[in-house]
ROFI-62034 format. One record per residue: residue in one letter; x, y, z of N, C-alpha, C in turn. Coordinates in steps of 0.02 Angstrom, whole numbers, padded with zeros to 5 digits, always signed. Layout:
// ROFI-62034
AXYZXYZXYZ/...
This chain:
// ROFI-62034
X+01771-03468-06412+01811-03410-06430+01834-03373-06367/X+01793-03368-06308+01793-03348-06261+01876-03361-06218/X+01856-03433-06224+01933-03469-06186+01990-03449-06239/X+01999-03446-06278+02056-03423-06338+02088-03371-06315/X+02025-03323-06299+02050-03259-06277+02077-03264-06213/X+02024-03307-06158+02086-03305-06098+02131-03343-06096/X+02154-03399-06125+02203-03433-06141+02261-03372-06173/X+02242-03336-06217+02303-03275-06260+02307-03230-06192/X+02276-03212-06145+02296-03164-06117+02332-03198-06055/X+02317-03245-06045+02349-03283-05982+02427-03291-05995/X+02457-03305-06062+02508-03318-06099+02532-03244-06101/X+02509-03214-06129+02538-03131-06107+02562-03100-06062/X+02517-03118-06014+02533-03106-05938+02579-03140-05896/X+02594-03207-05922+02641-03256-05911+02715-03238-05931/X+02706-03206-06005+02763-03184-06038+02792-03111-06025/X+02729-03092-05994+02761-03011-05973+02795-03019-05894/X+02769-03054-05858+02776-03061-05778+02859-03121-05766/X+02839-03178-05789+02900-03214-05788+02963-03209-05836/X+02934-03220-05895+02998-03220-05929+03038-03138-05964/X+03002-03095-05921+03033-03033-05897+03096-03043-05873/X+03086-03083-05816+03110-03102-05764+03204-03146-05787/X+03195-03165-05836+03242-03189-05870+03292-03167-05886/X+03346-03220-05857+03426-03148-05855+03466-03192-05913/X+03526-03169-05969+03536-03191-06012+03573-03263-05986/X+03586-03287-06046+03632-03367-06011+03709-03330-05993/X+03726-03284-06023+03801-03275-06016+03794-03234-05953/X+03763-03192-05924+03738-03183-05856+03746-03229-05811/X+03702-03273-05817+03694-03329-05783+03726-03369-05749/X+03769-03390-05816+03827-03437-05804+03890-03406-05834/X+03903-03345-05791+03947-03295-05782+03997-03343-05755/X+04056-03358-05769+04098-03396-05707+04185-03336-05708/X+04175-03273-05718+04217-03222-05678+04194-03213-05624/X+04121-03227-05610+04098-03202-05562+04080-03247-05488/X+04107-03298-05494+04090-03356-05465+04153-03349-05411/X+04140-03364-05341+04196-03346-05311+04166-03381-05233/X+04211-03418-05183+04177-03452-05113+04168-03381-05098/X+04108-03397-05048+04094-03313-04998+04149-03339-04924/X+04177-03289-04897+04216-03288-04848+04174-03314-04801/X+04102-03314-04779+04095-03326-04713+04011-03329-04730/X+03970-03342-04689+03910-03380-04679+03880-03312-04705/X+03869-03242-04673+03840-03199-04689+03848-03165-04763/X+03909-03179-04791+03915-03168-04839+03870-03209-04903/X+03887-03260-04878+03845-03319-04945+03755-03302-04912/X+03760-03276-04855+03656-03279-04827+03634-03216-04889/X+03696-03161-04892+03671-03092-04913+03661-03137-05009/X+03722-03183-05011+03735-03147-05096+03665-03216-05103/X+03635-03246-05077+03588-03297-05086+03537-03254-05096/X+03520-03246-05025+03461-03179-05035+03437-03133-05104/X+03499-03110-05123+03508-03066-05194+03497-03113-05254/X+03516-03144-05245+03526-03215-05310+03468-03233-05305/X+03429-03241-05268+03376-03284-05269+03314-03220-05302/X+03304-03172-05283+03280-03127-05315+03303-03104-05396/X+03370-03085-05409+03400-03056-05465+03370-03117-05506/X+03402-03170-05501+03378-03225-05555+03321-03282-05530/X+03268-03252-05516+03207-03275-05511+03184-03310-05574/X+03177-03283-05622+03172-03334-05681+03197-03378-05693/X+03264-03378-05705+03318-03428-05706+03289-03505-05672/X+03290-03460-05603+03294-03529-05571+03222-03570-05557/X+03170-03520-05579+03107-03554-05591+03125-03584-05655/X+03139-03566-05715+03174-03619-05770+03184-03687-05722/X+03260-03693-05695+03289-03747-05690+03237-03780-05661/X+03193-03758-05610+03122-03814-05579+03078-03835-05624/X+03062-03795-05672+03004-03817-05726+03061-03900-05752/X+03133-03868-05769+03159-03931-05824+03173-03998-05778/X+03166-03972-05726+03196-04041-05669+03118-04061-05660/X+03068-04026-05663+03016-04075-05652+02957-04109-05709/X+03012-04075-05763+02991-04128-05843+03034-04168-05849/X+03102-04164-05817+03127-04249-05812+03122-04316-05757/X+03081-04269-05708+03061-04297-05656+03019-04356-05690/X+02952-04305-05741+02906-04337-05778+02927-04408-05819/X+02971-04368-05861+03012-04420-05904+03049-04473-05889/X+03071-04490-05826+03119-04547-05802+03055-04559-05747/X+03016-04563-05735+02977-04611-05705+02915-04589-05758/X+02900-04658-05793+02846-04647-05854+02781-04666-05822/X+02791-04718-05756+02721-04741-05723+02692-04688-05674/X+02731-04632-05643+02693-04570-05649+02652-04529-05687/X+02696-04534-05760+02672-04501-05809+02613-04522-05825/X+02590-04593-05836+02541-04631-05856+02498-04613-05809/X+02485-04639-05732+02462-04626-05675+02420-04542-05649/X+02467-04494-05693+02440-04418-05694+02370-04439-05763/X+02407-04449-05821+02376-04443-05865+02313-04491-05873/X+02295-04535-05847+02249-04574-05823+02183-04517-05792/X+02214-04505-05724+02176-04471-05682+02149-04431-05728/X+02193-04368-05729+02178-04301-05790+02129-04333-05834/X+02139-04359-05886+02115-04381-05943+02048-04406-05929/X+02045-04449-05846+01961-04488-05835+01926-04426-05832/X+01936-04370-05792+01918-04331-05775+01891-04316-05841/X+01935-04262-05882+01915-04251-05930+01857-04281-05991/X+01853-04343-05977+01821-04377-06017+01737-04388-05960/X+01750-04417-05897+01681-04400-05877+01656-04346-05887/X+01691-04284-05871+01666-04215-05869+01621-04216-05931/X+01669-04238-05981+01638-04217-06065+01586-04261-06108/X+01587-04329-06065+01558-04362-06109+01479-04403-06058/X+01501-04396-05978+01467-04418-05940+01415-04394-05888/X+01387-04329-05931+01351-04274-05865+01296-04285-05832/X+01288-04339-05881+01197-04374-05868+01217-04437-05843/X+01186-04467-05811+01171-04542-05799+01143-04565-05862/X+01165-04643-05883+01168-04673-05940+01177-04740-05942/X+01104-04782-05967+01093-04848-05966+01115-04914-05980/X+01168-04960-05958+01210-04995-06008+01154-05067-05973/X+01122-05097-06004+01109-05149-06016+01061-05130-05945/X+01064-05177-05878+00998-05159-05850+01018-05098-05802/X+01081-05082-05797+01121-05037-05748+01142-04980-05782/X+01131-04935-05723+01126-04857-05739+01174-04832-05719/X+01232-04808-05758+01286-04774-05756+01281-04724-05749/X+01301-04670-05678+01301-04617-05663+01378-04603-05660/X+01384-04542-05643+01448-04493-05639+01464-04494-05583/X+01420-04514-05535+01475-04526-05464+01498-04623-05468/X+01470-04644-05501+01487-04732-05512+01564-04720-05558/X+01564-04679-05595+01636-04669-05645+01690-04651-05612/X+01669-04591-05571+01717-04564-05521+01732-04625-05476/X+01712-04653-05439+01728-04720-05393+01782-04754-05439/X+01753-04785-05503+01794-04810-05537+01874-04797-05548/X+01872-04730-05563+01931-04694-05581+01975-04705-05528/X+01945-04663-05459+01978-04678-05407+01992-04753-05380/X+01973-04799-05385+01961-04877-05368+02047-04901-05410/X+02033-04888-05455+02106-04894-05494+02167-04850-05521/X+02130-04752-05514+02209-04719-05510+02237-04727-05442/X+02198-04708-05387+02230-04694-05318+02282-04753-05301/X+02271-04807-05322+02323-04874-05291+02393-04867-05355/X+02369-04848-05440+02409-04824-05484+02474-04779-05480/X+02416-04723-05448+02457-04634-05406+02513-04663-05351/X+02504-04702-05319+02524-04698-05259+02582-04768-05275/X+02566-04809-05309+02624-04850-05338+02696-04843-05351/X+02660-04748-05399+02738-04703-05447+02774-04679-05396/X+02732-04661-05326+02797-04627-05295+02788-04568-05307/X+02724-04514-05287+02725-04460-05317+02768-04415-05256/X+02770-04429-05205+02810-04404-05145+02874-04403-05163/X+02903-04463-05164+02970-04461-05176+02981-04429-05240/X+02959-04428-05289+02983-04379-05348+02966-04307-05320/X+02900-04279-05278+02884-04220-05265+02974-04196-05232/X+03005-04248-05185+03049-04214-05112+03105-04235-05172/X+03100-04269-05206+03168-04256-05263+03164-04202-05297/X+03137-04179-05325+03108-04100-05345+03144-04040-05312/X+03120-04060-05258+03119-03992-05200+03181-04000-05183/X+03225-04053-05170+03299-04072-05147+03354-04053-05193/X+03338-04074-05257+03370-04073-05342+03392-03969-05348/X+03321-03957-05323+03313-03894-05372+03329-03851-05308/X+03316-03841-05247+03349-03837-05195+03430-03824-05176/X+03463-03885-05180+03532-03877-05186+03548-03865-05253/X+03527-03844-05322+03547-03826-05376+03555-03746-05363/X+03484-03714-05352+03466-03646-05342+03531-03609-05282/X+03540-03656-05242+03580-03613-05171+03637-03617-05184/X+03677-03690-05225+03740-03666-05208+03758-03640-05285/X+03700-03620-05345+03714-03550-05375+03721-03500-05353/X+03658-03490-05301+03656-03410-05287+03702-03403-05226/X+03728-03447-05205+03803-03419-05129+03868-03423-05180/X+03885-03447-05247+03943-03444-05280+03940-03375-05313/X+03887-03392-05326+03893-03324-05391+03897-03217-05342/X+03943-03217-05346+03928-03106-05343+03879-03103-05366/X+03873-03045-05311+03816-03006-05357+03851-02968-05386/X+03812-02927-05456+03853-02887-05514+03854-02810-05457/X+03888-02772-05518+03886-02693-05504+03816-02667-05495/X+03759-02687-05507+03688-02666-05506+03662-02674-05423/X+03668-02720-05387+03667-02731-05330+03699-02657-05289/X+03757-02632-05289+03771-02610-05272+03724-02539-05271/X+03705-02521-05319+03648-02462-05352+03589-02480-05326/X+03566-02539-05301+03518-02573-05274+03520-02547-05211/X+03570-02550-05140+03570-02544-05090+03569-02480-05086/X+03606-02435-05128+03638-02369-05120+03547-02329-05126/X+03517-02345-05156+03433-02310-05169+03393-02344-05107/X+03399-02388-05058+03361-02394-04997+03391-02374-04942/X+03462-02372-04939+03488-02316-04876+03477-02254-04890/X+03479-02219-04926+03462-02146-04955+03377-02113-04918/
């Protein structure tokens, strides 16, 4: 019951903190507002702003690029879920050492196991190259949103309350 409760409040806190954070789609993908910046300092400022204003947003687009990351390489997927899952299952089912015929199965003999055959599994999928596809994907997605897009009329009310 215990975990329920921190599981509900973790989700609360998740929902109050991030998806606060959430700017509408017609916001978003505003395209009156979409315009080249004249010059390097211009696109550094409206990035800067963008990258803050729609913080949610663009943590969105990383969560969905790295569930299709998941989804188009499935021997990752398998390879995570392996690991995870041994884990889970020694944890739960293997705390004791336990007798199979004249040999004594302990929890560090399982762990070897696991590792003996995810680590060569893990490292098969390519978890690097999907990690720097990630970071590259969502990277140039996030920047050349936030150097196209203005900032709105709120920005402006933004600066005008820290020079003051």
């Amino acid at each position: 019951m215990d975990a329920v409760l921190r599981a509900s409040e973790t989700l609360k806190n998740f929902r109050e903190s991030r998806l606060s954070a959430l700017r509408s789609p017609t916001e978003f993908f505003d395209h009156h507002r979409i315009s080249r910046p004249a010059d390097l300092n211009q696109a550094t400022s409206r990035i800067s702003y963008n990258t803050r204003y729609f913080s949610g947003n663009y943590g969105l687009i990383v969560a969905v690029l790295f569930v299709y990351a998941l989804l188009t390489n499935p021997l990752l997927l398998i390879s995570l879920g392996f690991l995870i899952g041994g884990f889970t299952l020694i944890n739960r089912f293997a705390p004791e050492p336990m007798q199979v015929g004249d040999h004594v199965v302990t929890q560090k003999s399982l762990y070897i196991g696991l590792f003996v055959i995810g680590l060569p599994l893990l490292w098969w999928s390519s978890p690097l190259g999907t990690f720097f596809w990630l970071v590259g994907a969502s990277g140039f997605i996030i920047m050349f949103h936030a150097a196209l897009m203005e900032p709105g009329i709120e920005s402006e009310y933004a600066e005008a309350g820290t020079t003051v």
